[in-house]
Each structure stands twice: as structure tokens, then as C-alpha cells.
C-alpha positions, 0 to 999 in steps of 0.5 A: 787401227791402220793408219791411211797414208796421204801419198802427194804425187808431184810432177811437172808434166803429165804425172804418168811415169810418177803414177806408173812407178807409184802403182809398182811400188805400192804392189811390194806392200800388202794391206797398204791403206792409202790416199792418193793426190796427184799433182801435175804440173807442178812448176813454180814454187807457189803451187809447191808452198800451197801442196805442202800446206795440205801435206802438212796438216796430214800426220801421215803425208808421204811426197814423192816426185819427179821434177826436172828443175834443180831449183824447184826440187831443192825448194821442195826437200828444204820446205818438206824438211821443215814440216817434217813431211817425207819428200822422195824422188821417184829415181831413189831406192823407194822400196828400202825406204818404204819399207823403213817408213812403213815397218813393214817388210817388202815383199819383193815379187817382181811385176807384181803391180799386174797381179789381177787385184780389185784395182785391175777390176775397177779399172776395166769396169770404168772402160766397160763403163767409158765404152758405154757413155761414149758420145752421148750414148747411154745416159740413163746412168750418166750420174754415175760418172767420175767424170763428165767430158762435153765439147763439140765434135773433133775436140778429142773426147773419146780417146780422152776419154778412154785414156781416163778409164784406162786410169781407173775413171768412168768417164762419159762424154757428150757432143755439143751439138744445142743446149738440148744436148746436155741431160737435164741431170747433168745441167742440175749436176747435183751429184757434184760430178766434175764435169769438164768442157773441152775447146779448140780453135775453129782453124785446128777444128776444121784440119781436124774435120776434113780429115774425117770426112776424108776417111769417111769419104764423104764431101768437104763442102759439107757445113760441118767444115764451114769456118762460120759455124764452127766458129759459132759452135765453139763461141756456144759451147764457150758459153755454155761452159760459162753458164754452168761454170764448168772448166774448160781446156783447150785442147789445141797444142795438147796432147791426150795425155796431157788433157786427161792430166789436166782433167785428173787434176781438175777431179782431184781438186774437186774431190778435195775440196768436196 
């Protein structure tokens, strides 16, 4: 029986170029069963002691990383080592070393992670699927989600959302608008889908707001840019999340990419400890 790898993904930041050089790696490798655990960021050597917990309880742990602080890297290959868990950084000869690793003998076919494989049709399916389920639309099927983003409106949803399908994820999301908002199924959530709320400053919102209104050439004075009720949207939706004990990220000072790394690493959380 083939042995299925348990490939730790470590990084301290967003975990995309990690992702990325993992994709063409494993392309070199074919029958390549695998697991992957993303862990982004990753700073402070607790959370490394804790990913080498797990990592050393699989026989066939394979970590590899990108990590900017010396200290912490030198931290990961002495702990690594200890457990005799395979620790790389992503800037080494990986393909030689797989190869020895895995006994198997590269293939060595340049770009081939972009042939068309199952993988590339998973991943267009969840952007068919994302496109779909965007802003509340087509919730007959909403438990089919990977991934379930909900926030009131302008807190960045939709391109998050894509982001994730573009990473593989059926991502659907819906607008806080009242309790009403939210599908009973949802609510009940007994498909254990990791369902993630999205917050921001009421200040930020209204920036953000304007601009729409700009570019829909409608009027400012419009209550859907009064600070009172946004104020009061965002405290709801605060509430809500507490209520059904979803996660909340506040998407303030972050960027897309650094969103959906949080929310990738929520999944992965949830996955695991399913």
C-alpha cells in the first residue's frame, strides 16, 4: 500500500509562495499521495513546538518552509531533528532531495504543475461554485460549501471569496443584513462547514462605502454611509458571530491575501480537528 505523506506547510506570512513552489514541486512526482497542512503565520516558537507535536506523531511528516527569522528557523531544524521529522526550506535543492526522500526518480518536465490534471478541474469547479454562492445568491446547495464567509456589506467578501476558489475552496458568502440573513441550515450548521465572520471599523466601512456610491453615482446621504448605523450593523454582526461562535477577522489593516491565509488556516484547523 502506498504510503500517504503529511507535507507541513510552514510560514510567516500569508503561506502563498510556499503554496505555489509546493504545487511545482509535487508536479515532478507522479502517484505522489499526499496531505497537505498549511500553517501560516507562523512566528513565535510555541506555535512551532505545537506544529512538531502533530508532525511527530505521523510516521511520514515532511516539513517545509519559509521563515525570515534565523532564530526561529534555526529553532525548527534543531527541534525537527530531534524527532527525526524532515525539515526543508523551500529555497533548497527540493527536487533532488524529494527524489532521495521519496525513491522515486523525478520526472523533470518544466511547468508541468499547469498540466490540466484533476486538481486544475477542482479548482475551476469551486470558482464555478464561488461565482455561484456570491452575495447570498443560490443558497439551495449552500452546504456544499468548504467554506462559508458572512459580514455586512463592503468587508470585502466577494474578492476573498474568489481568492479562495482560485486556492481550490467552494467558497460562498452572504451579506449581514438582520438575523434573517443567515439560511436556517447555516445557523444549524450540521455539516460542520467552517463558516468564518468578516469585520471592520465602522470609520474604514464608511471610506469604503462612499466610494461605491461614487462609482454607482448614487447619493452620499444615503443611511447606507450614516456612521450610527454602521456602527450598529457592525455591533450586530459582532453578535452574531458570538452567538453561533463563528471566528471573526477583522479585516481592517488586511489585505485579501492575508484574509484568506487566515481563513485557509481556520479551515485547516477545523479539518483537523473534525
Amino acid at each position: 500500500m502506498q504510503n500517504t505523506y503529511q507535507i507541513y506547510l510552514i510560514s510567516d506570512s500569508t503561506g502563498e509562495t510556499i503554496d505555489r513552489i509546493f504545487t511545482a514541486l509535487k508536479a515532478q512526482f507522479s502517484n505522489f499521495k499526499h496531505e497537505i497542512n498549511q500553517l501560516s503565520f507562523t512566528r513565535t516558537e510555541n506555535q512551532i513546538k505545537e506544529i512538531l507535536k502533530e508532525a511527530g506523531g505521523n510516521k511520514n511528516s515532511i516539513i517545509l518552509y519559509t521563515l525570515v527569522d534565523q532564530h526561529l528557523t534555526d529553532f525548527l531544524l534543531a527541534e525537527a531533528h530531534k524527532i527525526n521529522v524532515p525539515c526543508y526550506g523551500v529555497l533548497g535543492d527540493l527536487i533532488s532531495k524529494f527524489s532521495k526522500l521519496l525513491k522515486k526518480k523525478a520526472l523533470n518536465i518544466p511547468s508541468r504543475q499547469h498540466k490540466l490534471n484533476e486538481e486544475y478541474y477542482d479548482r475551476v469547479e469551486a470558482i464555478q461554485f464561488t461565482m455561484r454562492h456570491d452575495d447570498g445568491n443560490d443558497i439551495n446547495d449552500i452546504e456544499d460549501s468548504d467554506i462559508i464567509i458572512l459580514g455586512v456589506s463592503r468587508t470585502s467578501k466577494t474578492p476573498t471569496s474568489i481568492y479562495l476558489a482560485n486556492r481550490g475552496y467552494k467558497t460562498a458568502n452572504i451579506p449581514l443584513v438582520n438575523a434573517d440573513s443567515i439560511p436556517d441550515n447555516i445557523k444549524k450548521n450540521k455539516k460542520k462547514i467552517c463558516i468564518v465572520g468578516l469585520t471592520t471599523d465602522p470609520e474604514r466601512l464608511i471610506d469604503l462605502r462612499k466610494n461605491r456610491l461614487r462609482t454607482l453615482r448614487e447619493n452620499e446621504k444615503s443611511t447606507y454611509t450614516n456612521i450610527k448605523k454602521i456602527t450598529d450593523e457592525v455591533e450586530n454582526a459582532k453578535k452574531t458571530f458570538k452567538k453561533y461562535r463563528w471566528p471573526v477577522i477583522d479585516v481592517t489593516r488586511k489585505s485579501v491575501e492575508e484574509t484568506a491565509a487566515s481563513i485557509i488556516k481556520i479551515h485547516e484547523i477545523k479539518r483537523r480537528n473534525a
